[in-house]
KESEKE-748674 format. One record per residue (C-alpha): residue in three letters; y, z, x. Coordinates in steps of 0.02 Angstrom, whole numbers, plus 50000, padded with zeros to 5 digits. Each point is the difference from the previous one (the first is absolute). Layout:
REM KESEKE-748674
alaYZX/...
//
This chain:
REM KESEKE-748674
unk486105118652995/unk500114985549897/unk501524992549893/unk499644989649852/unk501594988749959/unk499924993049806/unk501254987249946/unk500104993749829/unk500644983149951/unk500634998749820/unk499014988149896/unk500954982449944/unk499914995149832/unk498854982950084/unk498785013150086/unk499795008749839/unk499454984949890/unk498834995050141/unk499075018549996/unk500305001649822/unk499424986249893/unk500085001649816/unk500745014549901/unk498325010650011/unk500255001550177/unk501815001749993/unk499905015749882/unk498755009050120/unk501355000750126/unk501205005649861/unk500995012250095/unk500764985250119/unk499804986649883/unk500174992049834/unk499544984049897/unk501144989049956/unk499384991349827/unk501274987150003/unk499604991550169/unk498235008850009/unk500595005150165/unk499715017450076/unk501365007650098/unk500795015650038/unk500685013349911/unk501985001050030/unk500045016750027/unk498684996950164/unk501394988750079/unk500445011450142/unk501774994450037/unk501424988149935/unk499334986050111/unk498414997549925/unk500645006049820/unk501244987249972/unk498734987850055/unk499025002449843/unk500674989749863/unk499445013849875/unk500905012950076/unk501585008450063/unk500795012950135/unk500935012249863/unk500375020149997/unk498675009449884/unk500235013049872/unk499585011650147/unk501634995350082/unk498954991150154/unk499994979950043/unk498384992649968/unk499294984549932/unk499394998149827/unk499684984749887/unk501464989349933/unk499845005049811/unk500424981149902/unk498544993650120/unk498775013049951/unk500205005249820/unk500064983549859/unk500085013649844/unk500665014549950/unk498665013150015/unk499444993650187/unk501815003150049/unk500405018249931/unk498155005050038/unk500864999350188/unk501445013650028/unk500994987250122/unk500224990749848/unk500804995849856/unk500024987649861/unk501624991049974/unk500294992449808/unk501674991850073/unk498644986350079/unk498465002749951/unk499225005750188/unk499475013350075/unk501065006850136/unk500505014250116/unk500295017249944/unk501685006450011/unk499315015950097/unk499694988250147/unk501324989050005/unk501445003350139/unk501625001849912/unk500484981350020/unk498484995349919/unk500385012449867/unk501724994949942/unk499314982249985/unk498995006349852/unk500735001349831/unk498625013849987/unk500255010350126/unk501305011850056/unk500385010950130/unk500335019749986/unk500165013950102/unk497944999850027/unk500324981550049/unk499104984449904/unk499485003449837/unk499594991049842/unk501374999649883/unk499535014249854/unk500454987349847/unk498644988750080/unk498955016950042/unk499905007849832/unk500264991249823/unk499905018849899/unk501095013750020/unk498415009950027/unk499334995050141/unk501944997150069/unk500575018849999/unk498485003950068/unk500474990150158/unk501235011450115/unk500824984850036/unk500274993849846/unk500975004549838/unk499954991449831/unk501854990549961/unk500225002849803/unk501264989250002/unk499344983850075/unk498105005249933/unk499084997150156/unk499665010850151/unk501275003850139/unk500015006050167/unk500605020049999/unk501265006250037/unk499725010250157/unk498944984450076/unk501054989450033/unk501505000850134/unk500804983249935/unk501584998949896/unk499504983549923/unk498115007249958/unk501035014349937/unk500944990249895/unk498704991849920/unk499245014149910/unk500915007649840/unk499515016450044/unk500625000850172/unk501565000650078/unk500944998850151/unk500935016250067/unk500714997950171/unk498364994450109/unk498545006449904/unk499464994049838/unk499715012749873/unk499645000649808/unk501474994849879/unk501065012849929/unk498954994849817/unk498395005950088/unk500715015350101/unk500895011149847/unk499624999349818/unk501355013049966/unk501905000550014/unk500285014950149/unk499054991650149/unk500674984149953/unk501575004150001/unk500045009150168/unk499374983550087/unk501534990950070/unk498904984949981/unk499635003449813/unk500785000249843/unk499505007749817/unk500124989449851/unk500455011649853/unk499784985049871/unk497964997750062/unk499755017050076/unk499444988550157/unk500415002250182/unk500784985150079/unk500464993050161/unk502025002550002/unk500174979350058/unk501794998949977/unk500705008750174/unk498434990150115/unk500564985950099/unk499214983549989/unk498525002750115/unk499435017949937/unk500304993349836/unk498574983650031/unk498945013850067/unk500025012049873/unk498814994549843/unk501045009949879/unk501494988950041/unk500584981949997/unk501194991050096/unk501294989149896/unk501254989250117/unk501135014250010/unk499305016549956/unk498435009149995/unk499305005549818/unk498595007149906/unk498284987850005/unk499504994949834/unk498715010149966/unk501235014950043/unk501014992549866/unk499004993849869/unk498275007750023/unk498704992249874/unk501294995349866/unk499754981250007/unk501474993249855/unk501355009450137/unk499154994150164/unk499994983249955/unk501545000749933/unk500745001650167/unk499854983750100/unk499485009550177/unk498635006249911/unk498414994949905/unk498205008049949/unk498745001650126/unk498214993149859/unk498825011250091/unk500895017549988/unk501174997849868/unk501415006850123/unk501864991950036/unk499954992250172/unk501204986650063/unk500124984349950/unk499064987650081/unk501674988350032/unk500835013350096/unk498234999950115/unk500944990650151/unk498395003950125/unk498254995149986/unk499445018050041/unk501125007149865/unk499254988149899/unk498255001150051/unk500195019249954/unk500114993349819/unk498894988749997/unk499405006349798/unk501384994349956/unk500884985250134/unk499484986750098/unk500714993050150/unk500544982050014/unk499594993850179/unk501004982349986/unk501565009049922/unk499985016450074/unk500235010649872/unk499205013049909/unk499624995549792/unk499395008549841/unk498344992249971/unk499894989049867/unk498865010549885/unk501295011949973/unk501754987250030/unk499554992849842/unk498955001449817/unk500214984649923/unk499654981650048/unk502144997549991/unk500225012250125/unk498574995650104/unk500614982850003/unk501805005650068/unk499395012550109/unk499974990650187/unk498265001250079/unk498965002649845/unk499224990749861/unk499275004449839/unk497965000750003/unk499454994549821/unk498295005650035/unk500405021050011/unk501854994749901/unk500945010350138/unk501274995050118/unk499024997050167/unk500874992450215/unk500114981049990/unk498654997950129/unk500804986650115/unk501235011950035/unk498605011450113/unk499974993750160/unk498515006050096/unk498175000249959/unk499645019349993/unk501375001549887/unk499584985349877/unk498205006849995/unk500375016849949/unk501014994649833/unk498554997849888/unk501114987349903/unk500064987650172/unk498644993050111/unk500404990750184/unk499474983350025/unk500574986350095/unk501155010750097/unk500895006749853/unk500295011749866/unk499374993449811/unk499815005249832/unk498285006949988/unk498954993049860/unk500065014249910/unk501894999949945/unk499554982749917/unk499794995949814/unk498444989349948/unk501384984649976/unk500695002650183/unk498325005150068/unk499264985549957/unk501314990250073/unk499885008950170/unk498404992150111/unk499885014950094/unk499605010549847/unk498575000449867/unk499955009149834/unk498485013049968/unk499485004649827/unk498545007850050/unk500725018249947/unk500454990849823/unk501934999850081/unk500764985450057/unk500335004750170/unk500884989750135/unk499135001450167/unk499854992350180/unk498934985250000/unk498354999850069/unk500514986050151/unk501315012750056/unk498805017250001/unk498554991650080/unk499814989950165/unk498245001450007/unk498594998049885/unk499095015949996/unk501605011449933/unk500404987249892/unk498284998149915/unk500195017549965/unk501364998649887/unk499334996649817/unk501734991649986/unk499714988450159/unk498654986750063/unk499804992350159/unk500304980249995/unk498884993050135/unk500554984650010/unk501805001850067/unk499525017950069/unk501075011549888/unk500325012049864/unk500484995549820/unk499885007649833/unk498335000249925/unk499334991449840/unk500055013249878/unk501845002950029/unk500344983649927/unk500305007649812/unk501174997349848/unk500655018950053/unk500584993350171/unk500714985149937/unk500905004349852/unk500884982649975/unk498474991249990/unk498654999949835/unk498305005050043/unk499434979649983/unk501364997150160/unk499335016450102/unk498034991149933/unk500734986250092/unk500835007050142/unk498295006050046/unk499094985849978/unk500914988550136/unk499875014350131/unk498604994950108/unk499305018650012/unk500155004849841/unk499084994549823/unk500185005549832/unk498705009849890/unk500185009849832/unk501764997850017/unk500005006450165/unk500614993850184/unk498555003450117/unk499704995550162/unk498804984650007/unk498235007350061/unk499934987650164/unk501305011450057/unk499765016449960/unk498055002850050/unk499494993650155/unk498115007649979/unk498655000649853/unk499985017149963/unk502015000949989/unk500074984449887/unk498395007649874/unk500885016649988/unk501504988349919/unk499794997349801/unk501234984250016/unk498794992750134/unk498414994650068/unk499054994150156/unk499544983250044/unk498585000950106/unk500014979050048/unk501734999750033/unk499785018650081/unk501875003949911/unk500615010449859/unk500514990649842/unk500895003649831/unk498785005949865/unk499674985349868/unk500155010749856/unk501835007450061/unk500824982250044/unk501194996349837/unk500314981449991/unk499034983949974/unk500814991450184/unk499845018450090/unk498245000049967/unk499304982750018/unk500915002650191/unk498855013050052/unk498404987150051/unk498645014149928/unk500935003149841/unk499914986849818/unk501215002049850/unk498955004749843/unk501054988949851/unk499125006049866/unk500475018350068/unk501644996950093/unk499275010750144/unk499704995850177/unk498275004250064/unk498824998150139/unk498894983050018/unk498355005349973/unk499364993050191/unk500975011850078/unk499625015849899/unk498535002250109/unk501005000850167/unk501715011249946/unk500085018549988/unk500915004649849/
//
């Protein structure tokens, strides 16, 4: 009798790219391997890494617990997934809007990993994504077991039954917290008097014909945990939605309490916010200030005229939308600055983006440009801040690639009485005439031919142009060159005196395309 011993040696990501050269060959041996496009370097897939040893020695991976429940390795999500559809087309992971990256699902994280993420929480089934980052329509959020739809805040919350945390409780308007289980509010549980009433926890309010929590015998704990109830230094009372419902002239009128813009509820005041979570929660309608610590009524809705804007602290007026927007230098970090459409991050800071400036100020700013390509005067971000590189920046009609000092800058055609409306059209004429790339025809700044054709067929398919096959270079077209000195500088061109046009010398008409 003979025994036949096999041993089998796991392959190293070095053996592989010697047996497997090129992606081709790499793909054939798909179910152990895959191509790497951005190294062009075939290695193998994570989830072939038999233990943590040789897992965590792959840069692209890591050991983690799978949706399964069992350790294994997979692939680290921000390394493998640059946009939005890669990442979500795999079910370890998630796209995150905070900063722009793709990173690991919350149904794999352990529970550190999940209370590091804003968008994540953890229930009684363990790491979850957060339901108001889950679903954006009610639909789809009472359809989720997990999840119920908070009519007071306007987004989705985590239900009731899911959740064995006071503070996660707390958090949703239609929950609250009764001993050690979170259950539905006494609003949600009886719409009539009898039920209500026998509910020790409960109370019937004859003047609404509403059943509310009865706040007023709860100590200071139950009373943070129960949604129906707020907490005031000393005693615990009704929220103010309890109070106020929709009625917006009475909710405001009560400084603890202010209009949440998205469901037209009363919700508290932003100002009496002292936690970032609490805060967070109302984010429609609050902000929270990381340098201060303290939670604010976003400046959209703190003030509606320039006055007020001007006297609220943290904002500024934006003449551009003529609403009361933050004062950008007050954001602090990068993911924050970016996602205010009125600010933009450069030079490690927060800054007005272009597009809160008038065409006075915008002008005045070098990082901006106006546009009137719509037939609006538009302030935007100049073309050597967008573009580092010369084929994006070609792309933009408003943008050309300057060659010589290896940047972006506004093209010709943008140089226009509409985009500089201090100036008469004979100051823009000349403007354009002193910029090295740029010439003037019909009335018009153009970029000079020499610079925007490089090739024949380019510079015939141009009426302003033509080809000069001695010189092998694209030229102005005679006939479109306005001025007497203009023309007699172009060495194939003569000014016509009895015409007062420039045209072509007739020893050259042989040898240019027109």
């Amino acid at each position: 009798m003979f025994f036949f011993f096999f041993f089998f040696k796991q392959k190293t990501a070095y053996e592989m790219l010697r047996s497997l050269v090129g992606s081709e060959m790499c793909i054939r041996d798909r179910a152990m391997c895959i191509w790497n496009s951005d190294s062009s370097f075939c290695r193998m897939k994570c989830a072939n890494h038999i233990n943590t040893g040789l897992c965590n020695q792959d840069s692209l991976c890591e050991w983690a617990v799978a949706k399964s429940g069992v350790y294994a390795c997979r692939g680290i999500c921000s390394v493998l997934y640059k946009t939005v559809g890669q990442c979500t087309a795999d079910t370890n992971c998630m796209w995150s809007t905070d900063d722009s990256q793709c990173v690991s699902a919350c149904e794999v994280r352990t529970d550190d990993q999940c209370a590091a993420s804003s968008r994540c929480v953890i229930l009684n089934a363990g790491c979850v994504t957060d339901c108001k980052y889950k679903h954006l329509d009610i639909t789809t959020c009472n359809a989720d077991p997990s999840c119920t739809f908070d009519t007071v805040s306007g987004v989705c919350g985590t239900a009731c039954n899911a959740t064995s945390n006071n503070a996660i409780c707390a958090s949703n308007s239609m929950c609250m917290w009764a001993g050690e289980t979170c259950q539905s509010s006494c609003r949600v549980k009886y719409t009539i008097q009898a039920p209500c009433d026998s509910d020790s926890l409960c109370s019937w309010d004859t003047t609404r014909q509403i059943c509310l929590s009865d706040c007023s015998t709860l100590d200071a704990d139950t009373c943070v945990a129960n949604s129906g109830c707020r907490w005031r230094s000393t005693y615990c009372e009704q929220s103010c939605y309890n109070k106020y419902g929709m009625v917006a002239d009475t909710c405001r009128a009560d400084t603890y309490c202010d209009i949440n813009p998205a469901s037209g509820a009363c919700t508290d005041a932003c100002v009496i916010l002292q936690a970032k979570p609490s805060c967070d929660a109302s984010s429609q309608l609050c902000v929270w200030m990381s340098l201060s610590s303290r939670c604010v009524t976003k400046c959209q809705f703190a003030a509606t005229t320039s006055t007020a804007c001007a006297a609220t602290s943290g904002c500024q007026w934006d003449t551009a939308v003529a609403s009361c927007g933050p004062d950008c230098g007050s954001i602090p970090t990068e993911t924050a600055c970016n996602a205010n459409d009125g600010c933009m991050y450069m030079s490690r800071q927060c800054v007005n983006a272009c597009n809160r400036f008038g065409a006075a100020d915008c002008l005045a700013t070098s990082r901006c440009q106006l546009d009137n390509s719509t037939g609006l005067n538009q302030c935007v971000t100049a073309c050597g801040i967008l573009y580092g590189s010369e084929s994006p920046c070609n792309q933009d009609s408003l943008c050309m690639w300057d060659s010589t000092k290896g940047q972006c800058r506004a093209s010709c055609p943008t140089v226009m009485v509409a985009n500089y409306p201090s100036k008469t059209l004979a100051q823009v004429l000349d403007q354009c005439s002193k910029d090295t790339f740029c010439s003037v025809s019909q009335d018009i700044c153009i970029i000079r031919c020499e610079f925007a054709h490089t090739n024949e067929a380019s510079c015939d398919d141009d009426i302003y142009c033509m080809w000069d096959t001695t010189r092998q270079t694209c030229r102005t077209a005679c006939p479109v060159i306005p001025g007497q000195d203009t023309c007699e500088q172009n060495p194939v061109c003569e000014w016509v005196q009895t015409t007062n046009k420039c045209r072509m010398q007739c020893e050259y008409l042989s040898l240019i395309h027109i």
